[in-house]
MIKE-202134 format. One line per field, with one value per atom (N, C-alpha, C, O): residue number from 1; x, y, z; chain; residue in one letter. Coordinates in Angstrom, 1 decimal, decimal comma. Example, Ala and Ser with C-alpha at 12.3 -4.5 7.8 and 13.67 -1.06 7.14 Angstrom:
BEGIN
i <- [1 | 1 | 1 | 1 | 2 | 2 | 2 | 2]
px <- [13,2 | 12,3 | 13,2 | 14,2 | 12,8 | 13,7 | 12,9 | 13,4]
py <- [-5,7 | -4,5 | -3,3 | -3,3 | -2,2 | -1,1 | 0,0 | 1,1]
pz <- [7,8 | 7,8 | 7,8 | 8,5 | 7,1 | 7,1 | 7,9 | 8,0]
ch <- [A | A | A | A | A | A | A | A]
aa <- [a | a | a | a | s | s | s | s]
//
This chain:
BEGIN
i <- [1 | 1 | 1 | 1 | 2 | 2 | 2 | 2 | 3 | 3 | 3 | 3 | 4 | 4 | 4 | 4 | 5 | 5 | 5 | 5 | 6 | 6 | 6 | 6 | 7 | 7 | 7 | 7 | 8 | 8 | 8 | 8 | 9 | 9 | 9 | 9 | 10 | 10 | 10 | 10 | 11 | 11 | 11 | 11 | 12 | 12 | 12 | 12 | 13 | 13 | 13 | 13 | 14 | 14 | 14 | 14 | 15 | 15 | 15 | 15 | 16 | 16 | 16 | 16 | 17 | 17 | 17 | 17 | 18 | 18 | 18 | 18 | 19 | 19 | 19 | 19 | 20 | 20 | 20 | 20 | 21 | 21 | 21 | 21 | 22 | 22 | 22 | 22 | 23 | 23 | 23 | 23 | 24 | 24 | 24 | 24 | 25 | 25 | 25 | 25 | 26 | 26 | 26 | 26 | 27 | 27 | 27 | 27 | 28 | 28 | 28 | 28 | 29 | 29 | 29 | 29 | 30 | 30 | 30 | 30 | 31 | 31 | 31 | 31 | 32 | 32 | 32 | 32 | 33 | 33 | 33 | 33 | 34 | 34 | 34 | 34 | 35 | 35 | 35 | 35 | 36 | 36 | 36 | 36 | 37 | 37 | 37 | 37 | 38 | 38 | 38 | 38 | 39 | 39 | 39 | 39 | 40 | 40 | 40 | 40 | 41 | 41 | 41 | 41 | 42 | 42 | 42 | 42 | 43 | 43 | 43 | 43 | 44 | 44 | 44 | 44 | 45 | 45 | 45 | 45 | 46 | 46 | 46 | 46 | 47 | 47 | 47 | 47 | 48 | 48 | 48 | 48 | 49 | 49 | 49 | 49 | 50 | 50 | 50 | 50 | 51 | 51 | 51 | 51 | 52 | 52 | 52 | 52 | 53 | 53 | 53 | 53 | 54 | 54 | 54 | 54 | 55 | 55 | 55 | 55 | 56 | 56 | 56 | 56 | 57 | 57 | 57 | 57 | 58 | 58 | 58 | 58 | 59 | 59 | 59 | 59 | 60 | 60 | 60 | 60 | 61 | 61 | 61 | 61 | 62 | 62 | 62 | 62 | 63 | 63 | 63 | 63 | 64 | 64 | 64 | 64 | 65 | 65 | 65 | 65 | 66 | 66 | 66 | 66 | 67 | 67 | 67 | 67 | 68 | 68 | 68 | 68 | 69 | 69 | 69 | 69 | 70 | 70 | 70 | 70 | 71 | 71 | 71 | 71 | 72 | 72 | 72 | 72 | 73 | 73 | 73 | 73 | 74 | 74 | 74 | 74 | 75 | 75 | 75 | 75 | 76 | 76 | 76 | 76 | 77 | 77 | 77 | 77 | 78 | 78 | 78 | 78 | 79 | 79 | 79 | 79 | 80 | 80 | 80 | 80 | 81 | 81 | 81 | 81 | 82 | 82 | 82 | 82 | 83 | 83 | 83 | 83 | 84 | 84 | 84 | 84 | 85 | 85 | 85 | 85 | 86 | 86 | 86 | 86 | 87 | 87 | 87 | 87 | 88 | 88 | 88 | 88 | 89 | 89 | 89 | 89 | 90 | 90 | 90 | 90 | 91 | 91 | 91 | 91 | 92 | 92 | 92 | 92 | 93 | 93 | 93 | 93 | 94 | 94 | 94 | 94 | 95 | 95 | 95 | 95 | 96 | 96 | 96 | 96 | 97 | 97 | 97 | 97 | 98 | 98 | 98 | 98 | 99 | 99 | 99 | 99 | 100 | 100 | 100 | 100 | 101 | 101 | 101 | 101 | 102 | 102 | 102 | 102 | 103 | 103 | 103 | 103 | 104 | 104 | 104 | 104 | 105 | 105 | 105 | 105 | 106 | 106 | 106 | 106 | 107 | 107 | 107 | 107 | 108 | 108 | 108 | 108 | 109 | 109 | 109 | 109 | 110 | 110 | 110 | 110 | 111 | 111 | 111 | 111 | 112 | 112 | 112 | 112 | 113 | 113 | 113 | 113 | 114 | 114 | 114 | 114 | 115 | 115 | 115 | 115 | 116 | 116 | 116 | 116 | 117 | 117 | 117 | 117]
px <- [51,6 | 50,3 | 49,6 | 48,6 | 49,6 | 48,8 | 49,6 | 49,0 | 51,3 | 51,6 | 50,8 | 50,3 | 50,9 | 50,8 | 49,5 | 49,4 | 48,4 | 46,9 | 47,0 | 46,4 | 47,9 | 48,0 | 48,7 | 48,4 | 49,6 | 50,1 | 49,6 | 50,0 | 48,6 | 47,1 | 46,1 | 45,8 | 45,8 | 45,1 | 45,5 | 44,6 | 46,7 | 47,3 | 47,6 | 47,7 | 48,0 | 48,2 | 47,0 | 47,0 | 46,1 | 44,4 | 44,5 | 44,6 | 44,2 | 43,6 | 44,4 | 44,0 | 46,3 | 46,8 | 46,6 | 46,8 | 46,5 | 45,9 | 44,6 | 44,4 | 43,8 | 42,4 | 42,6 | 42,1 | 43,3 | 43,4 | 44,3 | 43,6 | 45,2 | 46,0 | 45,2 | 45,1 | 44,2 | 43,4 | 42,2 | 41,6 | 42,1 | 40,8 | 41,6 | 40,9 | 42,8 | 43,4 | 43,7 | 43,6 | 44,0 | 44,3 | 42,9 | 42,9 | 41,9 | 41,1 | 40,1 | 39,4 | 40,3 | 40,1 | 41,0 | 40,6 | 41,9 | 42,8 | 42,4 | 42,5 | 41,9 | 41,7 | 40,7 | 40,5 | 39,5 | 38,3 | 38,2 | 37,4 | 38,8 | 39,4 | 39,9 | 38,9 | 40,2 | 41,3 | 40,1 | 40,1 | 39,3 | 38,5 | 37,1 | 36,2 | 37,2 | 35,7 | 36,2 | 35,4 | 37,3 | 38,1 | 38,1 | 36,9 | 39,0 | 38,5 | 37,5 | 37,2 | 36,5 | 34,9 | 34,3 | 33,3 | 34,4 | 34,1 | 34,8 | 34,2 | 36,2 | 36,4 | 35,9 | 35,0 | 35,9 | 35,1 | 33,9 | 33,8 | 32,7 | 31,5 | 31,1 | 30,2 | 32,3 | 32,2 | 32,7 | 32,3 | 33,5 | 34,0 | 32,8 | 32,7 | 31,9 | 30,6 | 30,1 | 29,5 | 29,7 | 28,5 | 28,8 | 28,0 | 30,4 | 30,7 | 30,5 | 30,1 | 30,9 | 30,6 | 29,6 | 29,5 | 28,8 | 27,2 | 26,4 | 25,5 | 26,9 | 26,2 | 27,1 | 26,5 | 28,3 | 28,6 | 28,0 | 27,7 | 27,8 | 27,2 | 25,8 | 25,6 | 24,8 | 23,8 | 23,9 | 23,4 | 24,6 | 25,1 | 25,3 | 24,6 | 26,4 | 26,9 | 25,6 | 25,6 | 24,7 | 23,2 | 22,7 | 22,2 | 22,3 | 21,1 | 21,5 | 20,7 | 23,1 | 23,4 | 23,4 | 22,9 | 23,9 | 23,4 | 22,1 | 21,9 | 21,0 | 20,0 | 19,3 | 18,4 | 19,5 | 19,5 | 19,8 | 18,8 | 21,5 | 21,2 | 21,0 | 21,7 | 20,0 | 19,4 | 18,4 | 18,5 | 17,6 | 16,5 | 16,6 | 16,0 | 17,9 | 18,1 | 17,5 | 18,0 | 15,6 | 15,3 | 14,2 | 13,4 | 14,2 | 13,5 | 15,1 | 16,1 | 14,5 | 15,4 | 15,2 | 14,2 | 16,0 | 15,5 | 15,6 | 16,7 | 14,8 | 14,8 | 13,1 | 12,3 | 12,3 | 11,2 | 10,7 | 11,3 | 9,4 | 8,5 | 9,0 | 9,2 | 9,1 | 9,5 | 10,6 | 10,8 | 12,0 | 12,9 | 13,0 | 13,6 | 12,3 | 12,5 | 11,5 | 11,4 | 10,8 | 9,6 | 11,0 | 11,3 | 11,8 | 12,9 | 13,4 | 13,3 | 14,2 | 15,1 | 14,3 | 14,7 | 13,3 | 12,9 | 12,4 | 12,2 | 12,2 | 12,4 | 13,1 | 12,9 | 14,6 | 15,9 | 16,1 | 16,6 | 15,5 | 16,0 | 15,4 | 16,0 | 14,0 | 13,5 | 13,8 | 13,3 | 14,3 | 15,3 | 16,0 | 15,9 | 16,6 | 17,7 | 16,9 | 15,9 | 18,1 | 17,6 | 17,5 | 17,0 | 18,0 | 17,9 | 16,8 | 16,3 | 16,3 | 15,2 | 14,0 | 13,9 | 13,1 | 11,8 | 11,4 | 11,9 | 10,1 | 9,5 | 8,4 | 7,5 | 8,8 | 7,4 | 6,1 | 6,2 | 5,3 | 3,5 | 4,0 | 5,1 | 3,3 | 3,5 | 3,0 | 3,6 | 1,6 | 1,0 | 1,7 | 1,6 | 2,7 | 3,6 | 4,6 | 4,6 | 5,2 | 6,2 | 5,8 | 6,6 | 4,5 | 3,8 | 3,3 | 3,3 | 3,1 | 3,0 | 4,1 | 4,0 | 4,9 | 5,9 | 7,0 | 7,9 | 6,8 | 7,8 | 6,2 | 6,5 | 4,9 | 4,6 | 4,5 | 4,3 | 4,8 | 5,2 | 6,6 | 7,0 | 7,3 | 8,8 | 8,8 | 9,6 | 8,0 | 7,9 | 7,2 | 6,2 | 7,3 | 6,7 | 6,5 | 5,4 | 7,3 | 7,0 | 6,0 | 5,2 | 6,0 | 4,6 | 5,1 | 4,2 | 6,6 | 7,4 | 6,7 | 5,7 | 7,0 | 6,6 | 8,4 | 8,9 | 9,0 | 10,3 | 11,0 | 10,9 | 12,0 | 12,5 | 13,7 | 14,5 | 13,9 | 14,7 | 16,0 | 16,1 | 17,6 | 18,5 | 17,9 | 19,0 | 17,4 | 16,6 | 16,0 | 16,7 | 15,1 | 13,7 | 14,3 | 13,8 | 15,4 | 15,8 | 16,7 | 16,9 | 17,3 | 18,2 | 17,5 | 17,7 | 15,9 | 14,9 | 14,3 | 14,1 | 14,2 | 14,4 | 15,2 | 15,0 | 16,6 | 17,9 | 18,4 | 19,0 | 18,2 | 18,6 | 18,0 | 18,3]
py <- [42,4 | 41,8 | 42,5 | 41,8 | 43,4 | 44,4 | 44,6 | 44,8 | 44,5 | 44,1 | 42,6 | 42,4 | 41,6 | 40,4 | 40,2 | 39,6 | 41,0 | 41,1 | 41,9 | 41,6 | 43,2 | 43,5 | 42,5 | 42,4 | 42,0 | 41,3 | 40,1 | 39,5 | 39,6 | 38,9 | 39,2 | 38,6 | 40,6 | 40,9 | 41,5 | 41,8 | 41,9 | 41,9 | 40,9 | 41,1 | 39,7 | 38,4 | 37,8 | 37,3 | 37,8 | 37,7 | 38,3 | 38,0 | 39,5 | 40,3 | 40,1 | 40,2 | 39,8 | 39,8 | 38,3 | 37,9 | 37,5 | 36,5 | 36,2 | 35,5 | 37,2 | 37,0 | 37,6 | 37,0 | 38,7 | 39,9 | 38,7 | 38,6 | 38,0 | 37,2 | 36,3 | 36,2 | 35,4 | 34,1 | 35,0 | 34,6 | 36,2 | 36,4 | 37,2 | 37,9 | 37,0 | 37,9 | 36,3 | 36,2 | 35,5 | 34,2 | 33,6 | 33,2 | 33,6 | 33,0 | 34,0 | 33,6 | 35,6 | 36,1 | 35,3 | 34,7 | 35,5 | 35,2 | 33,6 | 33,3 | 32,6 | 31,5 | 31,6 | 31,0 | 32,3 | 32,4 | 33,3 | 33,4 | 33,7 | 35,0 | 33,7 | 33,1 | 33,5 | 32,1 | 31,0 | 30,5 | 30,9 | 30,0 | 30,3 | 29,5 | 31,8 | 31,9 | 32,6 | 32,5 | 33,5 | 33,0 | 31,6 | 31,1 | 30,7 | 29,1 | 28,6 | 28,0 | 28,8 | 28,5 | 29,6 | 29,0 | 30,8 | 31,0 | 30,8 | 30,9 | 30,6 | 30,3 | 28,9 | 28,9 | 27,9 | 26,7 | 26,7 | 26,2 | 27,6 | 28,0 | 28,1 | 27,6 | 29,4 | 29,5 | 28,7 | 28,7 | 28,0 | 26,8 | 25,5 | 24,9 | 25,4 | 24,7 | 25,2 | 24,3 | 26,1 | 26,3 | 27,0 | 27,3 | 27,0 | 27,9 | 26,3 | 26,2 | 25,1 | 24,0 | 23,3 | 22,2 | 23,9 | 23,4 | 23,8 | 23,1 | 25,4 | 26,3 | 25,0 | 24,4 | 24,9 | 24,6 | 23,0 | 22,8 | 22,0 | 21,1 | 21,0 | 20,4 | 21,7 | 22,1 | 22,2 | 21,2 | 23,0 | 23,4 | 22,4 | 22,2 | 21,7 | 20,6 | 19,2 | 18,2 | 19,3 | 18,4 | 18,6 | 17,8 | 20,2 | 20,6 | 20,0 | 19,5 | 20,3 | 20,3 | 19,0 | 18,5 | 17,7 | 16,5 | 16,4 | 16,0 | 16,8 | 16,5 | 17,2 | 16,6 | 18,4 | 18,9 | 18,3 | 17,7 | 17,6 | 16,8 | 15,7 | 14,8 | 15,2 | 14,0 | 13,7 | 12,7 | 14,8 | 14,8 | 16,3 | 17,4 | 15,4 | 16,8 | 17,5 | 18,5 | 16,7 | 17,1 | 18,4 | 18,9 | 18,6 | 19,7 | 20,5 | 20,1 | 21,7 | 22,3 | 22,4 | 22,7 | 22,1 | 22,2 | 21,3 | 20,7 | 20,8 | 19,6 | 19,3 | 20,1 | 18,2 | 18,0 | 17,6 | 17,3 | 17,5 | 17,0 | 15,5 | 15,1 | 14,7 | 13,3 | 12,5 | 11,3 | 14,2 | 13,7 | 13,7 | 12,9 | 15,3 | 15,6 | 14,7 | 14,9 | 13,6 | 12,4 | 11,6 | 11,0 | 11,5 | 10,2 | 10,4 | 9,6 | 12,0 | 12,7 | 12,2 | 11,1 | 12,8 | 12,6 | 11,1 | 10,8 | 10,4 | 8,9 | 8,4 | 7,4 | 8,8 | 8,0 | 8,5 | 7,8 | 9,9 | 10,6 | 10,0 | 9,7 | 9,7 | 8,9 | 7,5 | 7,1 | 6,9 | 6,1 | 5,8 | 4,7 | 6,6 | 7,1 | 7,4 | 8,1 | 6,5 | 6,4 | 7,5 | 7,4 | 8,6 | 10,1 | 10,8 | 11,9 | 10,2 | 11,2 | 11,1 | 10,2 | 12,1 | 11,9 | 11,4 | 11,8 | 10,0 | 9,6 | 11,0 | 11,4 | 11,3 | 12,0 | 11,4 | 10,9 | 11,5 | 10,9 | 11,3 | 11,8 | 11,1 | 11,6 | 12,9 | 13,8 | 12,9 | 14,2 | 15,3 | 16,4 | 14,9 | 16,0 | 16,5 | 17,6 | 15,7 | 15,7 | 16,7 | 17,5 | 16,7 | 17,1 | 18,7 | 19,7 | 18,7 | 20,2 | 20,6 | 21,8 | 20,6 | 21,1 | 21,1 | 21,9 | 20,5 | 20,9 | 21,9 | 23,1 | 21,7 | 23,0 | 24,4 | 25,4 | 23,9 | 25,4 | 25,8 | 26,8 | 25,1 | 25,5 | 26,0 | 26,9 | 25,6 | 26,0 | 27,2 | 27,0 | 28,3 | 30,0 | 29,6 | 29,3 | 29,5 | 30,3 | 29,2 | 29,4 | 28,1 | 26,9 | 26,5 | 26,6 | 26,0 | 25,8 | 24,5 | 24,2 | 23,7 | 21,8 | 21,4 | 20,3 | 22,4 | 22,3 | 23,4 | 24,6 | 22,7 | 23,7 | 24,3 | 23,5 | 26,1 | 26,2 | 25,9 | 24,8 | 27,1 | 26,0 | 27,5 | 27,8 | 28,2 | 29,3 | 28,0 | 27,3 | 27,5 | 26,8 | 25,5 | 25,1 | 24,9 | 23,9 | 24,2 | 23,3 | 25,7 | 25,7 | 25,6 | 24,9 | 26,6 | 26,6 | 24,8 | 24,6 | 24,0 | 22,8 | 22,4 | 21,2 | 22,6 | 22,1 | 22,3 | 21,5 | 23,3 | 24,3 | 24,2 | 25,0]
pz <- [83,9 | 83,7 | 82,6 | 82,3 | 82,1 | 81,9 | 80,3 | 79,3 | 80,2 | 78,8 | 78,4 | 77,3 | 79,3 | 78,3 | 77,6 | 76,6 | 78,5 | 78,0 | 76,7 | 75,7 | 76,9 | 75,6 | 74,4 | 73,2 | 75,1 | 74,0 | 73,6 | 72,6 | 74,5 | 74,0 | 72,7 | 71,7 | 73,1 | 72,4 | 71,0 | 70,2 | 70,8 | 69,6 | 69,1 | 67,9 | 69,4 | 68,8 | 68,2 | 67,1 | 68,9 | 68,3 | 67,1 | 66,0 | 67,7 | 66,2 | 65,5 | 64,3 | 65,5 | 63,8 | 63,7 | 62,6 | 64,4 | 63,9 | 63,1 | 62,1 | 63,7 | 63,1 | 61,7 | 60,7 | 61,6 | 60,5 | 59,5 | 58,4 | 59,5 | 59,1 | 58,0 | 56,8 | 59,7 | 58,6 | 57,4 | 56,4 | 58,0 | 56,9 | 55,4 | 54,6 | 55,4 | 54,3 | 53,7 | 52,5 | 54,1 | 53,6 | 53,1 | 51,9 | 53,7 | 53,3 | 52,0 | 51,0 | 52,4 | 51,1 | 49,5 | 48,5 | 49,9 | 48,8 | 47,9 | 46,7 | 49,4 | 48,4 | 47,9 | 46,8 | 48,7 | 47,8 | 46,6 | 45,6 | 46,8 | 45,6 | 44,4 | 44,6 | 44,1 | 43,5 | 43,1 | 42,0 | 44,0 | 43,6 | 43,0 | 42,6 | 43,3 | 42,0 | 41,0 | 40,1 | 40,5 | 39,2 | 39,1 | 38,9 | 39,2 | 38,5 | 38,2 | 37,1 | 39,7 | 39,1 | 38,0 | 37,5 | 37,5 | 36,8 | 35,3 | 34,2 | 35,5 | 34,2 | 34,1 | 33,3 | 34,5 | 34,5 | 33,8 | 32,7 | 34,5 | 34,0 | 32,8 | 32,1 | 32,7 | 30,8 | 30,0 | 28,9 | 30,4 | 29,5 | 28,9 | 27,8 | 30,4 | 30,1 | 29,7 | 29,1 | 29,3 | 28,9 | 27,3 | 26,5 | 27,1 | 25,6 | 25,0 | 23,9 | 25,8 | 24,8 | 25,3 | 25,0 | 26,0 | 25,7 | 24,6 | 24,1 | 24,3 | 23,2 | 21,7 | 20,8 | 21,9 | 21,0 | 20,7 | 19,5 | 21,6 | 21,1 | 20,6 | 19,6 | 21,3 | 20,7 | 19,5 | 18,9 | 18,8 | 17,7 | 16,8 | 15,8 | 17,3 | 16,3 | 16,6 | 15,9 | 17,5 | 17,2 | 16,4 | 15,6 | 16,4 | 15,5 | 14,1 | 13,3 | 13,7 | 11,9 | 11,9 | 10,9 | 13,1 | 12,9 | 12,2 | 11,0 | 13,2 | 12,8 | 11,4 | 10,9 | 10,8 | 10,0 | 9,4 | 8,9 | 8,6 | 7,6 | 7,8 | 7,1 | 9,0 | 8,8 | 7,4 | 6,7 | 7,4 | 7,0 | 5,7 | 5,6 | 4,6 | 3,5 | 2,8 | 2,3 | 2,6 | 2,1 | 2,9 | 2,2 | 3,8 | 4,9 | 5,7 | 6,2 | 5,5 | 6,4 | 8,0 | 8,5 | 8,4 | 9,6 | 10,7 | 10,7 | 11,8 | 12,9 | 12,3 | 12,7 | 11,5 | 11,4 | 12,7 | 13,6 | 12,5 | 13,7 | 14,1 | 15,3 | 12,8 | 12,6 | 13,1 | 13,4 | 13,3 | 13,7 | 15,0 | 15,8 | 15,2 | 16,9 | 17,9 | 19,1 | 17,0 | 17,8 | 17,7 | 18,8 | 16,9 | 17,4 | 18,8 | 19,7 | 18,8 | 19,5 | 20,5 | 21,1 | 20,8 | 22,1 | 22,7 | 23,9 | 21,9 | 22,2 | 22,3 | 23,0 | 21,8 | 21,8 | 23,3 | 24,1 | 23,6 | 24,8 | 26,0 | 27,0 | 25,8 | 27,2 | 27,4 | 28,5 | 26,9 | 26,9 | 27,9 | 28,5 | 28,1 | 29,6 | 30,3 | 30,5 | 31,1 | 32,8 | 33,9 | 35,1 | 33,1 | 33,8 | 33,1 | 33,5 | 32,1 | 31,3 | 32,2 | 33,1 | 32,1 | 32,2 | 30,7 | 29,7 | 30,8 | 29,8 | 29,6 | 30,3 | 28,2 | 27,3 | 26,5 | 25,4 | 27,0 | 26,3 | 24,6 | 24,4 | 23,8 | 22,4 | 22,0 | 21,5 | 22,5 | 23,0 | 23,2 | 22,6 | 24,4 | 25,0 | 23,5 | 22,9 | 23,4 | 22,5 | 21,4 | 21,0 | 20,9 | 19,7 | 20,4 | 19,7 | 21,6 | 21,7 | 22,1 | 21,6 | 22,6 | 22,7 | 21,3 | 21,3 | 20,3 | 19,3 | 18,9 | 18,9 | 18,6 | 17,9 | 18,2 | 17,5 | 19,9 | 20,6 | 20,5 | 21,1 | 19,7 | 19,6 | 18,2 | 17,9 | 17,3 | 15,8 | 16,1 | 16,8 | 15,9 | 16,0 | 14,6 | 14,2 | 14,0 | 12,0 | 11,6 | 10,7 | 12,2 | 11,8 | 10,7 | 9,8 | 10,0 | 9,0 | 9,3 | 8,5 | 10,4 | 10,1 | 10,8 | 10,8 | 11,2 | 11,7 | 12,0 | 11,7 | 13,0 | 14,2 | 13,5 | 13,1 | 13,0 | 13,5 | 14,1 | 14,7 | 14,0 | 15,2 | 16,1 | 16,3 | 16,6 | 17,9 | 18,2 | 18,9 | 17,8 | 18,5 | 19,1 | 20,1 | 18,4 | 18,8 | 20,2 | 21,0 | 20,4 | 21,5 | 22,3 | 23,2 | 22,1 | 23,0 | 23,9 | 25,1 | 23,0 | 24,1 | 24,2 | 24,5 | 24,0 | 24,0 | 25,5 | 26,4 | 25,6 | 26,6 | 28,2 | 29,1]
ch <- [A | A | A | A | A | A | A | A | A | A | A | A | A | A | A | A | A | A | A | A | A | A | A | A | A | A | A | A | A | A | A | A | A | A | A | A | A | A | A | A | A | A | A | A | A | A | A | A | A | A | A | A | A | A | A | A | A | A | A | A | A | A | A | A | A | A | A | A | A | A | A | A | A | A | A | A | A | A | A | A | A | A | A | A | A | A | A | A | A | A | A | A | A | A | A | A | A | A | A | A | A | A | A | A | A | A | A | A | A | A | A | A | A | A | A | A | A | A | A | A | A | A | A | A | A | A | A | A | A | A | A | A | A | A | A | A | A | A | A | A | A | A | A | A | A | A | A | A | A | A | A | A | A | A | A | A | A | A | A | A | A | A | A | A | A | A | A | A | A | A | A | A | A | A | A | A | A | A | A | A | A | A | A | A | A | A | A | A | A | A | A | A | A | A | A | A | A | A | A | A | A | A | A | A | A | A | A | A | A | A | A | A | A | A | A | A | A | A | A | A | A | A | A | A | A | A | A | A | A | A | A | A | A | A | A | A | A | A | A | A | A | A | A | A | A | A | A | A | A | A | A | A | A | A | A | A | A | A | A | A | A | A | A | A | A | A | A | A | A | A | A | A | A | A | A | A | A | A | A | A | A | A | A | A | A | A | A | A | A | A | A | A | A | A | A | A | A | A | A | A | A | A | A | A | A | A | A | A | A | A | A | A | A | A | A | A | A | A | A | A | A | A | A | A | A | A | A | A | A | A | A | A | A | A | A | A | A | A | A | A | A | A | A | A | A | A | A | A | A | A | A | A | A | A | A | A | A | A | A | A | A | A | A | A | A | A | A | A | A | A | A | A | A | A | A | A | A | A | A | A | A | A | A | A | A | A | A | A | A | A | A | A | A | A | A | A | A | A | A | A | A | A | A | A | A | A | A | A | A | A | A | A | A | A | A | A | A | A | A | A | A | A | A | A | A | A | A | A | A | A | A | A | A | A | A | A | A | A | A | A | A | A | A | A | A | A | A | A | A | A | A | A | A | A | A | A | A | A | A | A | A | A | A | A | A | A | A | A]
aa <- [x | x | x | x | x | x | x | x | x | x | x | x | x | x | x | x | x | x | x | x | x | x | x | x | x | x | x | x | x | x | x | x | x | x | x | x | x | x | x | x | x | x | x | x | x | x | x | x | x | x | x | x | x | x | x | x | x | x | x | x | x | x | x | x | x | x | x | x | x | x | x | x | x | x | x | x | x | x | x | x | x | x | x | x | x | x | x | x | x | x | x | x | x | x | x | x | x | x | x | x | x | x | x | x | x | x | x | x | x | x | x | x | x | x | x | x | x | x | x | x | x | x | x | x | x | x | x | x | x | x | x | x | x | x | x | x | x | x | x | x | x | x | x | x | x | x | x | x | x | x | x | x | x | x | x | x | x | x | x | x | x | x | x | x | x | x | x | x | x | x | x | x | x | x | x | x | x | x | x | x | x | x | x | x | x | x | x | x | x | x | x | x | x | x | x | x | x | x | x | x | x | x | x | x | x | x | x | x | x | x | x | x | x | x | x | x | x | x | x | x | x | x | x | x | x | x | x | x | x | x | x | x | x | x | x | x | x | x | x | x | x | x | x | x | x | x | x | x | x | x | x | x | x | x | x | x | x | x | x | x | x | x | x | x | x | x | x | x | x | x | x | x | x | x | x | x | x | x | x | x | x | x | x | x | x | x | x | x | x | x | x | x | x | x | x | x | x | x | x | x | x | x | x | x | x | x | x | x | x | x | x | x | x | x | x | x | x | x | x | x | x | x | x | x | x | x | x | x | x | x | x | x | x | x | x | x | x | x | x | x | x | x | x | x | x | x | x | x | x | x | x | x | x | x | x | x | x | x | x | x | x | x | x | x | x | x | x | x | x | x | x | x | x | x | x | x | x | x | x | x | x | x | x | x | x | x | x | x | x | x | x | x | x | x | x | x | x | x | x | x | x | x | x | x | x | x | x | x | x | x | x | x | x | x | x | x | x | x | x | x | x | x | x | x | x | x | x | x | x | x | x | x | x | x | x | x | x | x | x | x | x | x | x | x | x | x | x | x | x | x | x | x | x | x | x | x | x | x | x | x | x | x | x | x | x | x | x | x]
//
């Protein structure tokens, strides 16, 4: 009587020892994946940003930059969508002049990641 309890309680614990080396392993497994995932979003989030801004840049060839004029479309085209919040114009206008630091009359591609982002 007195083996089987032991042989109870060693089957337990390498059981127990068993599932938590397995379940290390898949979680191990799965935040490598999720983190290579992560960087993948977000290296082609930086990158589309990117490839908007030079859209919008040679929208408007003769200003460098994202103008006030354009980033009033952007964000109109943007509220648009059914996931946008709608922007007042007001808003729109302080927020690109709080995004213009150098007070050019246009964004930067910094200022533009800054509401991109």
């Amino acid at each position: 009587r007195g083996y089987g309890l032991l042989w109870l309680v060693c089957l337990f614990l390498s059981n127990f020892l068993f599932l938590n080396l397995i379940l290390a392993m898949v979680f191990e497994t799965y935040s490598k994946k999720f983190s290579k995932t992560m960087k993948e979003i977000f290296a082609n989030r930086e990158r589309s940003i990117q490839q908007v801004y030079q859209i919008l840049d040679d929208w408007s060839p003769d200003d460098p930059g994202v103008t006030e004029d354009t980033f009033k479309k952007l964000t109109q085209a943007y509220s648009e969508s059914a996931m946008a919040p709608t922007l007042q114009p007001q808003d729109v206008q302080y927020i690109f002049l709080h995004l213009d630091k150098d007070r050019t009359g246009s964004l930067d591609e910094e200022g533009f990641k800054g509401v991109a982002q």
